[in-house]
N, C-alpha and C positions, 0 to 999 in steps of 0.2 A: 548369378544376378545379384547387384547389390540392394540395399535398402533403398524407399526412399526417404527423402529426406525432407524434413521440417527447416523451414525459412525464419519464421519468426514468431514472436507471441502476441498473439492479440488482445486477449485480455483475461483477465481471472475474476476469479469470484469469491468475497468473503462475504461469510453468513456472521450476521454482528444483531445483538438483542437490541438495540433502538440506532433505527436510521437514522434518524434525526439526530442521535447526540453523534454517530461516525460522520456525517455529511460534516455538523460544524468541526470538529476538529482535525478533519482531513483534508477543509474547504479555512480554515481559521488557522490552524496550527500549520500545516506544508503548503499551504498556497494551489489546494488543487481547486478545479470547478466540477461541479453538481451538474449532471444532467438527470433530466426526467426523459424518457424517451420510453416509445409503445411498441411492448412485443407483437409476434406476430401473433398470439394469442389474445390480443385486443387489449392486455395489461397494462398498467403504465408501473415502470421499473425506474430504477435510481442508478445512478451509476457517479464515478469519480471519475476524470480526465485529466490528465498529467503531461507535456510532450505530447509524445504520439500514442502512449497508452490511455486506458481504463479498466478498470477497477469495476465487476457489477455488484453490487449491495443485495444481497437475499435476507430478509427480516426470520429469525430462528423461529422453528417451529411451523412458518409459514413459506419455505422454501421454492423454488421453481422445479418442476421437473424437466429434464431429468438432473440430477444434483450428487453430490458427492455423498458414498456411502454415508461416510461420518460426518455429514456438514457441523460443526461446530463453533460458535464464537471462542477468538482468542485459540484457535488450532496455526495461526499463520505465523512466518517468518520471513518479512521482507525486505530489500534491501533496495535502494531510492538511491539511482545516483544525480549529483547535486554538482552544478560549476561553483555554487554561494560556498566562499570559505567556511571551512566549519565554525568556526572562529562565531562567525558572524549569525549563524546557527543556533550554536551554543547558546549567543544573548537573546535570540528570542523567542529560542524554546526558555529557559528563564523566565521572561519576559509574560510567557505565556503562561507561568504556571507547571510546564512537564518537564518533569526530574530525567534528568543522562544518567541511564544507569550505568554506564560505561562508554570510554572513551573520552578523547578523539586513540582510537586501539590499530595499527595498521593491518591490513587484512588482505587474501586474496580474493580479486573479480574473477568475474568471467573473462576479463579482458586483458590482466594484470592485475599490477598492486592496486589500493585504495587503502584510504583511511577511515575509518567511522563513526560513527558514535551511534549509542544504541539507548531507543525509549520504549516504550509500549504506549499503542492507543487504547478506548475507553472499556475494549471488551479484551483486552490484555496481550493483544497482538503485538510481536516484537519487532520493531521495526529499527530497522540500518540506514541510515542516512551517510551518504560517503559521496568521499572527493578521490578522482584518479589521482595515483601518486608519482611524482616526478613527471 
């Protein structure tokens, strides 16, 4: 009997030491949107929305259960794919303030090639911004 199998990702969760400064720079610097929406536990939670992803926000120290062993700010590594030439990228992360610590560097997806460039957000999470390559 084989396994079964997983389709797709729904969404993840970074635990980040103030919300409010991840909402603006994830909502100001990538272009994402802010939702506030109410768990089933009568909470009201935060979250980012991208495409067809999101993002949930857990405040450190104040986490949801049930939650990641080691929930930590600044433990993440992810990688945002982008149709905006990096190019154009480039000038406004610039623009904005946030240093490329590297790149435009080519890399492999999950899908193939890509190109990327790499920054970190405000609780030190590395973040890949990439364009499919060819």
């Amino acid at each position: 009997m084989t396994a079964p199998r997983l389709a797709d990702l729904d969404h993840l969760v970074l635990t980040v030491a103030d919300i409010g400064v991840t909402v603006a720079f994830y909502t100001d610097v990538l272009g994402m949107e802010t939702e506030v929406f109410r768990a089933t536990d009568g909470s009201d939670r935060h979250a980012l929305r991208f495409g067809t992803q999101k993002i949930n926000l857990h405040s450190a120290g104040a986490e949801f259960a049930p939650r990641a062993a080691r929930a930590t700010p600044g433990s993440a590594d992810l990688c945002f794919l982008s149709d905006t030439p990096l190019a154009r990228w480039q000038a406004h992360l610039a623009a904005c303030g946030v240093a490329v610590e590297d790149g435009p560097v080519p890399r492999s997806g999950a899908q193939g090639p890509i190109v990327s460039l790499y920054l970190r957000d405000p609780d030190g999470n590395l973040l890949e911004i990439s364009n499919r390559a060819g």
